[in-house]
C-alpha positions as CSV (number, residue, x, y, z in Angstrom):
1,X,0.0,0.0,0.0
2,X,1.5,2.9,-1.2
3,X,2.2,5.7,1.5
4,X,-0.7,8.5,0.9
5,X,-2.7,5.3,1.0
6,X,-2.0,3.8,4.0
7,X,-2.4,7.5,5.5
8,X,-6.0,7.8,4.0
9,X,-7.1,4.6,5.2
10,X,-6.0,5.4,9.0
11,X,-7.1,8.3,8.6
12,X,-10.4,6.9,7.6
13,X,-10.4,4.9,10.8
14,X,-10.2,7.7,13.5
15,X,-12.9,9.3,11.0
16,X,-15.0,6.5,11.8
17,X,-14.4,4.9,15.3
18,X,-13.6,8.0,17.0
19,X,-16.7,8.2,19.0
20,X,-16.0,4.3,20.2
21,X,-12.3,4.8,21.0
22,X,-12.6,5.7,24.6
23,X,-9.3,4.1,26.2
24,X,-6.0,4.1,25.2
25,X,-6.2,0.2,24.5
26,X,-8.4,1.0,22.1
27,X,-7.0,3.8,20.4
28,X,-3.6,1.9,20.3
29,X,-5.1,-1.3,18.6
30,X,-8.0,1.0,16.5
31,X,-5.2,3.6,14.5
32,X,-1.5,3.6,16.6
33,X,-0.8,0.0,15.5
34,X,-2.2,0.4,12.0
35,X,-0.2,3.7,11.9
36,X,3.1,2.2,13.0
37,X,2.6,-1.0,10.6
38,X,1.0,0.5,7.5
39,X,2.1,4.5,7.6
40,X,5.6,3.7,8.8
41,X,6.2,0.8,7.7
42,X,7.0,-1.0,10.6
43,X,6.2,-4.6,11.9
44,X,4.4,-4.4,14.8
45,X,4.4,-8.1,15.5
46,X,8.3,-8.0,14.6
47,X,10.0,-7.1,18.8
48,X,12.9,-6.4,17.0
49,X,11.5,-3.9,15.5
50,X,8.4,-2.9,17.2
51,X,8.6,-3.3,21.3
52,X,5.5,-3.0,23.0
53,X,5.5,-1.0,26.4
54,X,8.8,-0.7,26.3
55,X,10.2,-0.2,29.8
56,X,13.7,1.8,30.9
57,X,13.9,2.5,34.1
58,X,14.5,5.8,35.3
59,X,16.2,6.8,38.7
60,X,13.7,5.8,41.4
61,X,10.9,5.8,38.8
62,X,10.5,1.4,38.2
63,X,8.4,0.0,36.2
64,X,7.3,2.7,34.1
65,X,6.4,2.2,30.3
66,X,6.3,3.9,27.1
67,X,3.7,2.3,24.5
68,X,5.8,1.8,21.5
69,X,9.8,1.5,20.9
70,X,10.5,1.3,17.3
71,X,13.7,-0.3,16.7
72,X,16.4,-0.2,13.9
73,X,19.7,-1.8,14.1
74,X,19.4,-3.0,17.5
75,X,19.0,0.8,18.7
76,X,16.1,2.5,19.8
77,X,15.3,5.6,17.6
78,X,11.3,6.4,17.5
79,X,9.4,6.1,21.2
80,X,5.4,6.3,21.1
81,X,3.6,7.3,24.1
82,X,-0.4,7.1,23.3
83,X,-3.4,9.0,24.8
84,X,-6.8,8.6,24.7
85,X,-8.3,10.3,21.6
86,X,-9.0,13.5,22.0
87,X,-7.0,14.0,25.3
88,X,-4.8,17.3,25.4
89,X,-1.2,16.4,23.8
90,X,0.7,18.1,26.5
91,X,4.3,17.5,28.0
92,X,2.5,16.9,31.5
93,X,0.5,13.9,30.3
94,X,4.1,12.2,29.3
95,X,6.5,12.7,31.7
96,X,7.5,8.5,30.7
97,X,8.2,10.1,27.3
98,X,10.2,12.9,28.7
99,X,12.8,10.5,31.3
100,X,12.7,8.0,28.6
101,X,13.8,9.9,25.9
102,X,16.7,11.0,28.2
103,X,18.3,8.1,28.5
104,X,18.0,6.2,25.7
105,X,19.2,6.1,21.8
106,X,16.1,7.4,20.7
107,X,16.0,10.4,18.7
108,X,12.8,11.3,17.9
109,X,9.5,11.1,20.2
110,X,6.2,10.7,19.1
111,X,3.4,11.9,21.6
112,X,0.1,11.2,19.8
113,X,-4.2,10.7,21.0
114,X,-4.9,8.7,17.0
115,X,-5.7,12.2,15.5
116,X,-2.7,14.3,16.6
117,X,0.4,13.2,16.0
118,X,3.7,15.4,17.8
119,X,6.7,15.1,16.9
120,X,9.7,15.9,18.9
121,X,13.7,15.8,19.0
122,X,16.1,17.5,21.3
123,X,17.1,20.7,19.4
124,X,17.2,22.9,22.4
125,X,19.5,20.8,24.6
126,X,21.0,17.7,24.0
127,X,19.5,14.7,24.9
128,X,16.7,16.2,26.5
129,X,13.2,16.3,24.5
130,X,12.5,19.7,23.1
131,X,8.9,21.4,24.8
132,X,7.7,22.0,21.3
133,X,7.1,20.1,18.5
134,X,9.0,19.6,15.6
135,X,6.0,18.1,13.8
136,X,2.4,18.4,13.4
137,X,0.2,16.4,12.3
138,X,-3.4,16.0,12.0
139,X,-4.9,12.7,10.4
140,X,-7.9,14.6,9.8
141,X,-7.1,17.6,8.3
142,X,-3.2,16.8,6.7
143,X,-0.8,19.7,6.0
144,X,0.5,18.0,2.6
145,X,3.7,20.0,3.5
146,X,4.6,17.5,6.6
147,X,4.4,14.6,4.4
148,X,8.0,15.0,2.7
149,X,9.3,14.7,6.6
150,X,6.7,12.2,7.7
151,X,8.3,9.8,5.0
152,X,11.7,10.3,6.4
153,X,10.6,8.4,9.2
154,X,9.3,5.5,7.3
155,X,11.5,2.3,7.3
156,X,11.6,2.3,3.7
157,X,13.1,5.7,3.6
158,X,14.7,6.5,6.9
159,X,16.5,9.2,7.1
160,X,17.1,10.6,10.9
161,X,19.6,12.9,9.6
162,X,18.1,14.7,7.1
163,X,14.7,15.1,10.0
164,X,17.2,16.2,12.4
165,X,18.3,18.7,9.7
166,X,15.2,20.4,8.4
167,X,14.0,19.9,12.6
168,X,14.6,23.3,13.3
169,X,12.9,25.1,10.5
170,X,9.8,22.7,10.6
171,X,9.3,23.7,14.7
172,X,9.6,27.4,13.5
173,X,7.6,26.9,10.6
174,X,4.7,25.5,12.6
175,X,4.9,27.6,15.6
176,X,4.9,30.5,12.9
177,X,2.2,29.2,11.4
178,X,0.3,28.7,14.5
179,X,1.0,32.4,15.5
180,X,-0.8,33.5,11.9
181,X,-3.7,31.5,12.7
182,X,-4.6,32.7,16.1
183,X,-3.8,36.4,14.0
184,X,-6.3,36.1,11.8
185,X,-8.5,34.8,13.6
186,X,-8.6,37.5,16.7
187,X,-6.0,40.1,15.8
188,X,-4.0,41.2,19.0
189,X,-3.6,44.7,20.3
190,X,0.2,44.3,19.3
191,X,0.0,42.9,15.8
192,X,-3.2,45.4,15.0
193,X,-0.6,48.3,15.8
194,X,2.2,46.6,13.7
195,X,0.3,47.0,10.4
196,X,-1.7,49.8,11.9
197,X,1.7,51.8,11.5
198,X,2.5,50.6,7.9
199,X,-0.5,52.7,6.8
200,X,-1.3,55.3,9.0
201,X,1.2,57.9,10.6
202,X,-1.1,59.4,13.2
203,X,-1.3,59.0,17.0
204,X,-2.6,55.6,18.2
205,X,-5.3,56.7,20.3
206,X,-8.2,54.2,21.7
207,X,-10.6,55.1,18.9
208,X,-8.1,53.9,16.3
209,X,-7.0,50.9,17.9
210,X,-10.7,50.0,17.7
211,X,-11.3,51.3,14.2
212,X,-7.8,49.3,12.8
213,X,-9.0,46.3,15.1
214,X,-12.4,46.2,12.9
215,X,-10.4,46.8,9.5
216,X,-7.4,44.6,10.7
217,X,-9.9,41.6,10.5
218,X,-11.5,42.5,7.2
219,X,-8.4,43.1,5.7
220,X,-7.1,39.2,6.8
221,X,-10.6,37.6,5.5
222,X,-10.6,39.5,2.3
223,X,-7.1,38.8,1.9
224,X,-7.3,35.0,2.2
225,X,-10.3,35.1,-0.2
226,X,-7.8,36.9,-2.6
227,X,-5.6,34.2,-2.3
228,X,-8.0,31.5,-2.8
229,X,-9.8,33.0,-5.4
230,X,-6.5,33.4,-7.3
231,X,-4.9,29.7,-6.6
232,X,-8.3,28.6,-8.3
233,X,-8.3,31.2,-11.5
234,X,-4.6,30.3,-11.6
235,X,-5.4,26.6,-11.7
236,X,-8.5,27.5,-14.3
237,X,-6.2,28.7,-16.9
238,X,-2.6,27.0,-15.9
239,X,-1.0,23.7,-16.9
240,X,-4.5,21.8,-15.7
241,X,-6.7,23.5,-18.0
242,X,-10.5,22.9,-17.0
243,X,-12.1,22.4,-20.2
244,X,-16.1,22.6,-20.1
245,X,-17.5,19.5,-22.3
246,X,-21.0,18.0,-22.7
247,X,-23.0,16.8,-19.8
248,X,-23.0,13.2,-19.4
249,X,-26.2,11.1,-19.4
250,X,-28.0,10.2,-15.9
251,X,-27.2,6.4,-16.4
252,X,-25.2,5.2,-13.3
253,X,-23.0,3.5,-16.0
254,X,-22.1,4.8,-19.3
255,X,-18.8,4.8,-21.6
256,X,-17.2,7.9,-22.8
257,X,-18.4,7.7,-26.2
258,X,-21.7,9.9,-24.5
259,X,-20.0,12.6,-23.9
260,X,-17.9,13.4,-26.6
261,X,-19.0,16.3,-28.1
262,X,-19.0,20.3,-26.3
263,X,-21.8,22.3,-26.0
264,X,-21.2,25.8,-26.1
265,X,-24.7,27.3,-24.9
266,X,-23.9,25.3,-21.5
267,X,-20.7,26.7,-20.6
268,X,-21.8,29.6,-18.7
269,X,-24.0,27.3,-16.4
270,X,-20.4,25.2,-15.4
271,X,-19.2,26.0,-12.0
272,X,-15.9,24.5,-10.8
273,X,-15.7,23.6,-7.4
274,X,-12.7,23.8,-4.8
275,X,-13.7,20.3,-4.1
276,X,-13.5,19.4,-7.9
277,X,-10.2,20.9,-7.9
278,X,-8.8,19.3,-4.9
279,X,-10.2,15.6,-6.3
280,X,-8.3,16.5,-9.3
281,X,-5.0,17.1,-7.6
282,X,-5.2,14.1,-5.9
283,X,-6.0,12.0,-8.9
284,X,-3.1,13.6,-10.8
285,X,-0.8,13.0,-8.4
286,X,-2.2,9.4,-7.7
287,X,-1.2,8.4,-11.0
288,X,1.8,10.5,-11.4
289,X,3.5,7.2,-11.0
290,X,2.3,6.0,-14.3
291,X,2.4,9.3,-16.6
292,X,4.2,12.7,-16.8
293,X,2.1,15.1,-14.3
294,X,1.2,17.2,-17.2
295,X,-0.2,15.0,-19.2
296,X,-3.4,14.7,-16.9
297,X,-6.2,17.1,-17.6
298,X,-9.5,18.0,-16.8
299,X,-12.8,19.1,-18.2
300,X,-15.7,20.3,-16.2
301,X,-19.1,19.7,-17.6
302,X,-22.9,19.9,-15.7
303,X,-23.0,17.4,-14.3
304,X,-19.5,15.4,-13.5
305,X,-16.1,16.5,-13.3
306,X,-13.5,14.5,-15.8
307,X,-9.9,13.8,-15.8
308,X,-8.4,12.6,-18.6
309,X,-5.0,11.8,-20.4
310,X,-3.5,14.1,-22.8
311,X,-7.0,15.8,-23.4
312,X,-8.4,13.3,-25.2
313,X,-11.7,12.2,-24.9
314,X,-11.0,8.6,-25.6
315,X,-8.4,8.7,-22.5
316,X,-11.0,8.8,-19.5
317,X,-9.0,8.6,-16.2
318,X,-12.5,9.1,-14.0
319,X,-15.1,11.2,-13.4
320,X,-16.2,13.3,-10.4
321,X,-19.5,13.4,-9.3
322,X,-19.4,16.1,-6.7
323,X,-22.5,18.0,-7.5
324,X,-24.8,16.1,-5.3
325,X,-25.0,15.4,-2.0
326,X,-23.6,11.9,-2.0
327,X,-20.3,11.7,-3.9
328,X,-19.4,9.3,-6.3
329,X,-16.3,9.0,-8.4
330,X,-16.7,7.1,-11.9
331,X,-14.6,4.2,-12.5
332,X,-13.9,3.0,-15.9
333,X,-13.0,-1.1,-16.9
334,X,-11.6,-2.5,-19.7
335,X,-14.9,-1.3,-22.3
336,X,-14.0,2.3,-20.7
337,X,-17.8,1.7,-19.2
338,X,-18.0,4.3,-16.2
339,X,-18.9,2.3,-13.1
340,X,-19.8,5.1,-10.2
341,X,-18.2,4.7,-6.1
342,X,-19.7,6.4,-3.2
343,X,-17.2,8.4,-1.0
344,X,-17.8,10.5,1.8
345,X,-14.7,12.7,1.3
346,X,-12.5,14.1,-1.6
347,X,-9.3,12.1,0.5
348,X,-11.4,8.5,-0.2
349,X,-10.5,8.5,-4.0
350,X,-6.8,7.2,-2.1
351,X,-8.8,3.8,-1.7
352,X,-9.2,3.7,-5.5
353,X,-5.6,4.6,-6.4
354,X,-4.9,0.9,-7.9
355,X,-7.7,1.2,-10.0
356,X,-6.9,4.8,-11.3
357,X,-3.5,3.4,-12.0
358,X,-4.9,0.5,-14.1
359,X,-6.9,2.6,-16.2
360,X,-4.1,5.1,-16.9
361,X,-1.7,1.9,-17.7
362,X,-3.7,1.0,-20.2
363,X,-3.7,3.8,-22.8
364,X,0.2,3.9,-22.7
């Protein structure tokens, strides 16, 4: 299972058995253990590779376990401590992790409740586990830019020193990243003043701290509309053209050849969708592995969403049925007959990435 895969599909679990995972048995067995074994790449039936409350003891503290101790070489490198989903990840809630991490090989640790994932390394002092994360990672809502580092950790592709390298910047990156957020989404006194001062020379007085705290917040929304809006133009009319065609019939299985021609007098009634875009990016890059990126296109029509390769018609990757309230995504076989799947989320058309792979095989 390839790695955005295996990602998807735990990430599909929390999704789904959040509600039931009340203990930290459960959230271990439920998405930790799939995690470790399918994400990572780790056996977690191997104890040379994967120990199971591992214990080191500490000092006076005996008997005191971390959950997971992932091996390589004979030395310890990754330790797991797991909470209860939905628990606070806070340094108080692993003081195991902390002594642990001091005194043995390990050099990354991993502090996690099935959806959050932290990870740490000792950047400040030596040998001693940094306060703040290095890492960040939500299973259900994925930064695509921790995944690069994510895969350094895999056992396919380890690579401690390049993490260790690019540690750093990621922990500044995130915290930056963090700080932006909580900005935009109640300015402070301090950053209202900041940009208050880039555009107006006058004295700061209380009336125009509250009159730049009112514009400092519609200046941030309108600005990330701005940006949104012009990632989506910019995808519209760059190197994945969305090319309007003719609406497909209503069968729930059709081949291409009904929709081959374009109707101009329905173009003006096409609406892309972020969604639509975002299930395109994914496909793309799904079966990037069997064709040059820029060979997949799309075209938008009434009432699907098509990808296809090189433009052409006759090259049907899928089809996107996002316009309705249950999703589908159009499957074509052998004939090129379109067979529809529900999904629940633009992320599920990862289950379907063998499939998509086939299809896209078969025209080279």
């Amino acid at each position: 299972m390839a790695f955005e895969e295996a990602l998807a599909s735990v990430a599909a679990a929390v999704d789904q058995y959040r509600a039931e995972l009340k203990t930290e048995e459960a959230t271990k067995t439920a998405v930790v253990m799939p995690f470790i074994n399918r994400v990572l790449g780790y056996d977690v039936f191997n104890p040379s590779e994967v120990i199971p409350e591992f214990v080191a003891d500490v000092g006076m503290k005996k008997g005191e376990k971390v959950d997971f101790a992932i091996m390589r070489e004979g030395e310890i490198q990754i330790l797991i401590e797991v909470k209860t989903i939905g628990a606070p990840l806070t340094l108080e809630n692993a003081n195991q992790l902390v002594r642990y991490f001091h005194v043995s090989s390990a050099r990354v640790a991993v502090l996690t409740n099935g959806q959050h994932w932290h990870f740490f390394t000792d950047l400040d002092k030596p040998n001693r586990m940094d306060d703040k994360p290095f890492l960040r990672l939500d299973l259900l809502d994925v930064d695509p830019y921790t995944l690069p580092e994510l895969k350094k950790l895999t056992k396919a592709a380890f690579d401690l020193d390049s993490v260790l390298l690019a540690a750093e910047e990621l922990k500044y990156v995130s915290a930056l990243k963090s700080a932006l957020r909580e900005q935009f989404e109640a300015p402070t006194d301090d950053f209202v003043r900041l940009l208050a001062g880039t555009v107006y020379s006058g004295a700061f007085t209380a009336k125009v701290r509250d009159l730049f705290s009112r514009l400092t917040e519609t200046a941030l929304q309108q600005f990330i509309n701005d940006q949104v809006n012009g990632r989506l133009k910019s995808a519209l009319r760059g190197s994945a053209p969305v090319i309007s065609a003719a609406p497909e019939v209503s069968d729930t299985e059709s081949t291409v050849d009904d929709a081959e021609g374009t109707d101009e007098d329905t173009k003006s009634d096409i609406e892309t969708t972020l969604q639509e875009l975002e299930g395109f990016h994914i496909v793309r890059a799904i079966v990037a592995s069997e064709v040059p990126f820029d060979r997949i296109v799309s075209r938008d029509t009434k009432s699907y969403f098509g990808v296809l390769v090189d433009d052409n018609n006759r090259k049907p990757v899928c089809r996107l049925h996002f316009n309705r309230k249950q999703k589908y995504v159009g499957l074509f076989d052998e004939d090129k007959v379109e067979h529809r799947e529900p999904i629940e989320r633009v992320e599920d058309l990862y289950h379907h990435a063998e499939s998509l792979r086939t299809t896209v095989a078969r025209y080279l």
